[in-house]
C-alpha positions as a Markdown table, in Angstrom:
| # | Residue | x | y | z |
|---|---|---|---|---|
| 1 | Unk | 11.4 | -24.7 | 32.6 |
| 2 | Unk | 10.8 | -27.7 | 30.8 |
| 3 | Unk | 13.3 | -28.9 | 28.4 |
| 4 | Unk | 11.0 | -30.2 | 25.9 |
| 5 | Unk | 10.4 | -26.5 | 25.1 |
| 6 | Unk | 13.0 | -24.2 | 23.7 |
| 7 | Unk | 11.9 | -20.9 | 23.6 |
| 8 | Unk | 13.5 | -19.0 | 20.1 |
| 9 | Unk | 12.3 | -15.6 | 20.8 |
| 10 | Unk | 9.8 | -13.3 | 22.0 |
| 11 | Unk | 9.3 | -11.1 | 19.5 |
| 12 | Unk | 9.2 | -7.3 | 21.6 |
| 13 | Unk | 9.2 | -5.6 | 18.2 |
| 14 | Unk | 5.5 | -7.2 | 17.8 |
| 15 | Unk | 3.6 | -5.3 | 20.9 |
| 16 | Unk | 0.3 | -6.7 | 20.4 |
| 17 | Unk | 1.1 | -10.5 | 20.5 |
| 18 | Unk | 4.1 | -12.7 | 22.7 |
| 19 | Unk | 4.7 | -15.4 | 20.1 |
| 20 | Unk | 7.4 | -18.6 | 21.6 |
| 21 | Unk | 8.6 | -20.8 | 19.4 |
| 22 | Unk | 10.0 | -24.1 | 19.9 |
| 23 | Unk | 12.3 | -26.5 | 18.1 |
| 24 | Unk | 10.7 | -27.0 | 14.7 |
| 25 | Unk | 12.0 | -28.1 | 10.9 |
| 26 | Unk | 12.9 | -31.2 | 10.9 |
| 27 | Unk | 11.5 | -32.8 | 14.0 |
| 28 | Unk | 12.7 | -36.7 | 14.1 |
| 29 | Unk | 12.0 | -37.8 | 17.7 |
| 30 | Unk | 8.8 | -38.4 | 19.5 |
| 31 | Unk | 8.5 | -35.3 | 21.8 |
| 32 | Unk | 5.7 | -34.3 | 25.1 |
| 33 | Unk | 4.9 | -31.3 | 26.2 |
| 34 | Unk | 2.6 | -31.3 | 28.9 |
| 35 | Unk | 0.0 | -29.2 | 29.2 |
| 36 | Unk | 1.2 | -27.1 | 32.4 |
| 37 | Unk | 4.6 | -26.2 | 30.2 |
| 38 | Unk | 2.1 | -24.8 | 27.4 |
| 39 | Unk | -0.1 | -23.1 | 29.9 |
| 40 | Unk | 2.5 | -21.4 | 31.8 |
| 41 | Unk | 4.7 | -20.5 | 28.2 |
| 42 | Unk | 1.2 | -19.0 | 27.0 |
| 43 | Unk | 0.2 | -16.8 | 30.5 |
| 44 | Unk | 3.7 | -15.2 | 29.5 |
| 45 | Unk | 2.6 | -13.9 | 26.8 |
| 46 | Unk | -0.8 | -12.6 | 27.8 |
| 47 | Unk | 0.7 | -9.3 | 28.8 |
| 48 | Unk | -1.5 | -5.9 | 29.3 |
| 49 | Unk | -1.4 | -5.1 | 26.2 |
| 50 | Unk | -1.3 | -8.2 | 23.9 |
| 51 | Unk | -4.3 | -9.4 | 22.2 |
| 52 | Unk | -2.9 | -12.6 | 22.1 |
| 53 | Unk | 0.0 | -15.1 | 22.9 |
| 54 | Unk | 1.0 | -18.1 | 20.8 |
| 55 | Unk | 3.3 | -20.8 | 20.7 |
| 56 | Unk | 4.8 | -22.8 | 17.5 |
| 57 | Unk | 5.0 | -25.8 | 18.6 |
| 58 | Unk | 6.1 | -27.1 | 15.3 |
| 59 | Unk | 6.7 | -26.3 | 11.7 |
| 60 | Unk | 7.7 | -27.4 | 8.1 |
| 61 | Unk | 7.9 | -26.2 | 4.5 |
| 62 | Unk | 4.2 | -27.6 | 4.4 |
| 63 | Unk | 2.7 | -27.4 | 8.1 |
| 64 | Unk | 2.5 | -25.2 | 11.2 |
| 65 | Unk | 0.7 | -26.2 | 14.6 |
| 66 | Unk | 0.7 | -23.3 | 16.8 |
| 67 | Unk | -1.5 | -23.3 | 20.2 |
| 68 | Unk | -3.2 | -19.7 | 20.9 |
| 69 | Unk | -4.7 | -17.7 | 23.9 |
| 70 | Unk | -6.5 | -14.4 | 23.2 |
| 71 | Unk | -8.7 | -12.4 | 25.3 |
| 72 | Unk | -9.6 | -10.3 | 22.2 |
| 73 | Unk | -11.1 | -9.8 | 18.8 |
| 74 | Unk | -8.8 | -10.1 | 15.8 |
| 75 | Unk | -8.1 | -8.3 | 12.5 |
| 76 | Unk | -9.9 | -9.9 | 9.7 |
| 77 | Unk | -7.7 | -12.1 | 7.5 |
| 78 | Unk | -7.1 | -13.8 | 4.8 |
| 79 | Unk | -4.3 | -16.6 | 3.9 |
| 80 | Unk | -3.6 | -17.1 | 0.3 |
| 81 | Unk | -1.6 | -20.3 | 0.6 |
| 82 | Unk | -2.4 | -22.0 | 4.1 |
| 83 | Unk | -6.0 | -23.8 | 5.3 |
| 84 | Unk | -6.4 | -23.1 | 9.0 |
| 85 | Unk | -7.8 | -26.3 | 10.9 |
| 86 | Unk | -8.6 | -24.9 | 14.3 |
| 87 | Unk | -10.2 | -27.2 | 17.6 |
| 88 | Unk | -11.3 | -24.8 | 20.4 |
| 89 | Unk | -10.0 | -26.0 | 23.6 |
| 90 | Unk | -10.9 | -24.0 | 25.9 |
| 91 | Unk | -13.4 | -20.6 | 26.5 |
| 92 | Unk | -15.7 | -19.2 | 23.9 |
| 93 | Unk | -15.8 | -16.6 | 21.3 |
| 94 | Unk | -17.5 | -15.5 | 17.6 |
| 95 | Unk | -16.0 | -16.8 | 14.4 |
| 96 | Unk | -17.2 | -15.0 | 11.2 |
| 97 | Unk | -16.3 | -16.8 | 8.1 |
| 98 | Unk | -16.4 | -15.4 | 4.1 |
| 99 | Unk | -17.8 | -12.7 | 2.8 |
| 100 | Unk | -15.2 | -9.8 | 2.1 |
| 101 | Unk | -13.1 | -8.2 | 4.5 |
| 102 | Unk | -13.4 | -4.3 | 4.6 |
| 103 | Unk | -10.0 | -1.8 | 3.8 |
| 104 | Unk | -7.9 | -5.5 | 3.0 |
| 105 | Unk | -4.2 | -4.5 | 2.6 |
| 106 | Unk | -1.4 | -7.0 | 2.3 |
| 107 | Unk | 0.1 | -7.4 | 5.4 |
| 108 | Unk | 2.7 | -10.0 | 4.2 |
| 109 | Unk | 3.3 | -12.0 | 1.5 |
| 110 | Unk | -0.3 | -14.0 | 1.0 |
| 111 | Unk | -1.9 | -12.3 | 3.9 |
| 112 | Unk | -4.4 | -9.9 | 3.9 |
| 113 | Unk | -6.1 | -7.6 | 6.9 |
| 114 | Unk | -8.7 | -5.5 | 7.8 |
| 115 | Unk | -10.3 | -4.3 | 10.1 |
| 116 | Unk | -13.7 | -6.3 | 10.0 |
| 117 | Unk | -16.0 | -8.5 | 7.7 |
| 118 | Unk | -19.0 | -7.9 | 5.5 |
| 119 | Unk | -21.1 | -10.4 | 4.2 |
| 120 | Unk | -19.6 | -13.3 | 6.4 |
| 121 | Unk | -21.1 | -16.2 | 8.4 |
| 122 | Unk | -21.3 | -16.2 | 12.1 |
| 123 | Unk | -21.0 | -18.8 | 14.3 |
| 124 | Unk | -19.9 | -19.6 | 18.1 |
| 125 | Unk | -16.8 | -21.4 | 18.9 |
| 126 | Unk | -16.8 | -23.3 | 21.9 |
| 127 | Unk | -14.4 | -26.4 | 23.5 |
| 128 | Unk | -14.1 | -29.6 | 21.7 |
| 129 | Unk | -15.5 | -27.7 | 17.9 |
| 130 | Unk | -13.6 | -27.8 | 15.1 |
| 131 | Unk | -13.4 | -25.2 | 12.2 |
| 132 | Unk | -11.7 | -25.7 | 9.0 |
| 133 | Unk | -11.1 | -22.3 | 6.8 |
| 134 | Unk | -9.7 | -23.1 | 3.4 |
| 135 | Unk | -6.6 | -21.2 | 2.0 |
| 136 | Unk | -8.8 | -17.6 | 0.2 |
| 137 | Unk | -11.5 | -17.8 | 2.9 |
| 138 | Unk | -11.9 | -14.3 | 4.8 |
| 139 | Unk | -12.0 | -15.4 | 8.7 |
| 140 | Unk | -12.4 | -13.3 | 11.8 |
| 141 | Unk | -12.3 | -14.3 | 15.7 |
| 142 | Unk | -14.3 | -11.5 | 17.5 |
| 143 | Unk | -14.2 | -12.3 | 21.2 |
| 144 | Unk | -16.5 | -10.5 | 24.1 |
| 145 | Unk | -15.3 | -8.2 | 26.5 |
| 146 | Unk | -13.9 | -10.2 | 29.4 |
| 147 | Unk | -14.2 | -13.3 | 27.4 |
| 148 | Unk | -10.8 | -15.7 | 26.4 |
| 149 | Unk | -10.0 | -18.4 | 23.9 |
| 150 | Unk | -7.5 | -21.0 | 23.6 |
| 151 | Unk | -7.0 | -23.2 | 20.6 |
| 152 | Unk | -4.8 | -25.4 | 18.5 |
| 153 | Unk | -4.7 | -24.3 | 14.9 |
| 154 | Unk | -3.1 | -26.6 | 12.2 |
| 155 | Unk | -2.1 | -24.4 | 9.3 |
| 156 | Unk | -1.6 | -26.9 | 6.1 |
| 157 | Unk | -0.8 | -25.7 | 2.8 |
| 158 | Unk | -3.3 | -25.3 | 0.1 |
C-alpha cells in the first residue's frame, strides 16, 4: 500500500458505508496520492452492502475534502454549518437540490435526514460538473439501478 495513505479506520460499526481516512489536521508538507492508491482504497470499501465508500483525504477545524464512490441513492440531508462544493469525476447520477426534506430528524449535531425531497430541483450530475450546495440547502443524490458515481466533495464552513 502506498505510504502516502494511512488508513485510520474502517468504521465496521457503520454497515452501510467503508469510510478511510488519512492523515489530516495539520497537514504541513506537500503530499501525492495517485489516483490508483484512491481507486483501489475506494473499491475496498464498495462492499455488498455499502451504498457507498469514502475517503478523507484531509481535514481542518474549517475544511474537509473527502473523495466518494456510490452505486446508490442517498438519504436526503441537510448540513447546518458546512457548504458542500462537489466536482463529479466520474459516472452519472440525479442531484435534487432545496425544497424540504420529508420525516427530517437530527442525525447529528447540524445534520438532518430523511428519506426523500419535496419541492426540490433536479438536475443530472455528470464528469467534469460542479455543484455548490450552501450550508441550510436540502440536497439529495439519487443514483439509477446499476449506475455509479465518484466525486470530490469540498466541505467548507459556512
Amino acid at each position: 500500500m502506498n505510504k502516502t495513505i494511512a488508513i485510520a479506520a474502517v468504521l465496521t460499526l457503520l454497515p452501510l458505508a467503508a469510510i478511510a481516512q488519512t492523515k489530516t489536521e495539520g497537514d504541513k508538507a506537500v503530499r501525492h496520492i495517485t489516483g490508483r492508491t484512491l481507486d483501489a482504497e475506494l473499491k475496498k470499501g464498495m462492499t455488498k452492502d455499502a451504498f457507498y465508500s469514502e475517503i478523507i483525504i484531509t481535514q481542518a477545524p474549517a475544511y474537509r475534502v473527502i473523495n466518494t464512490t456510490r452505486d446508490k441513492p442517498g438519504e436526503a440531508e441537510i448540513h447546518d454549518g458546512w457548504t458542500d462544493h462537489i466536482f463529479v469525476q466520474e459516472g452519472e447520477a440525479t442531484f435534487v437540490t432545496g425544497g424540504k426534506i420529508d420525516g427530517s430528524k437530527v442525525t447529528a449535531p447540524g445534520q438532518h435526514r430523511g428519506k426523500s425531497i419535496t419541492g426540490g430541483t433536479s438536475r443530472p450530475m455528470r464528469p467534469g460538473d460542479y455543484f455548490l450546495i450552501p450550508a441550510g440547502t436540502a440536497h439529495q443524490m439519487l443514483l439509477d439501478p446499476g449506475k455509479r458515481i465518484k466525486f470530490i466533495a469540498f466541505k467548507t464552513v459556512k
